[in-house]
N, C-alpha and C positions, 0 to 999 in steps of 0.2 A: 557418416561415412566411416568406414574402419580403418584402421592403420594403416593394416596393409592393403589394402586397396589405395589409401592416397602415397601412400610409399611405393607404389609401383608406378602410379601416373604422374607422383613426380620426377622417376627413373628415365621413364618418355620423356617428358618434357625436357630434361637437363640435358640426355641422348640427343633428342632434336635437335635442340639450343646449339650442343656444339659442332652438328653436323652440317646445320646454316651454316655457320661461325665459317668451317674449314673449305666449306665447298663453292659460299657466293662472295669470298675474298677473293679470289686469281681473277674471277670475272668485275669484280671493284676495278682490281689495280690497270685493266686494260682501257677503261674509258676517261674520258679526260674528267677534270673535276666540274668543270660546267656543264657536261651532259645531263640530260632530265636522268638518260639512263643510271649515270651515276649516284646520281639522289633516291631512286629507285632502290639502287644494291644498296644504300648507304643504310636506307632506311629497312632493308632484309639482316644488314648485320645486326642494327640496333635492337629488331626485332627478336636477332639468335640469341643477345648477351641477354635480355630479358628475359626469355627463356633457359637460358641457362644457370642464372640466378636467382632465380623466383623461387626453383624446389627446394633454396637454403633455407630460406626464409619463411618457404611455410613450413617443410621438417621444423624447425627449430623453434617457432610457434605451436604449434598442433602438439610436439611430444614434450611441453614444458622446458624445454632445455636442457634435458640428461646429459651424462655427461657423456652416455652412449651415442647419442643423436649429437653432441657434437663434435665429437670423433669422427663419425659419418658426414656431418658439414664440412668439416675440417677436409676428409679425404674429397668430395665435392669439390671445393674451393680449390686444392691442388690441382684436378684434374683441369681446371677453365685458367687455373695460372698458365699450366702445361703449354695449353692449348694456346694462348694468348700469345707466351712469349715464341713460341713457335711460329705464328702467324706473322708477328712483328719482326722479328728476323726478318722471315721472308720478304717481308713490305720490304724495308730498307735494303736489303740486298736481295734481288731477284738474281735466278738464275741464267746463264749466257742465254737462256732460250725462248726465255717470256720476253714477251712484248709488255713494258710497263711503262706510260705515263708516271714518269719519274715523281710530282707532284702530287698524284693520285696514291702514291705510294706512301709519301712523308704522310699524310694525310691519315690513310686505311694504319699505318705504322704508329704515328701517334694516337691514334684511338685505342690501339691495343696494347700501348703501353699504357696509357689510364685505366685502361682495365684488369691491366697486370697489376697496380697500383691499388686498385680499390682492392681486387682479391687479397692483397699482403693487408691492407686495413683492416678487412671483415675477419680474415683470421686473427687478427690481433687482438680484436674487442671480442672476440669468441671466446676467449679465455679471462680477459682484464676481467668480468663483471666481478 
């Protein structure tokens, strides 16, 4: 496969990844945590961060680790930090106008601070080697 063809489908895939991420969280935080529903969305975010971290990790395998390619990881990884901490905000503090299952919230909130966590780690070993 060439480069550029798998540097464009990982561009999808990461694009996807964070538009799960941003679109099937509001619908997380309205169902209680013992819903089937909510194991459902729980398991469509985990699905989104998958996807949205996989294109690091094959960039950065496939092009031997330049330091071009991880520069371009590097802007990647910022973008799902972005996203993350954006997210998690919003869990812990919802707006007067959502309806949130307060617990559903801590929840959808601390996973995306773990994820804001791992991003700050991948960046950091990105450059230690």
């Amino acid at each position: 496969m060439s480069g550029f063809l798998l540097t464009v489908l990982c561009l999808v895939c990461y694009a996807g990844g964070l538009l799960l991420l941003s679109r099937v969280t509001p619908l997380l935080l309205k169902s209680g945590f013992d819903d089937v529903f909510f194991m459902g969305l729980a398991a469509a975010v985990i699905i989104g961060s998958l996807l949205a971290f996989a294109p690091v990790g094959v960039l950065f395998a496939f092009f031997n680790s330049t330091l071009l390619v991880r520069i371009f990881d590097v802007i990647l990884l910022l973008g799902i930090a972005i996203v993350a901490a954006r997210i998690a905000y919003r869990c812990f503090r919802p707006g007067y106008k959502m309806e949130v299952v307060r617990l559903s919230g801590i929840l959808a909130g601390s996973y995306f601070l773990l994820v804001l966590g791992l991003t700050t780690y991948a960046i950091v070993l990105m450059f230690v080697q």
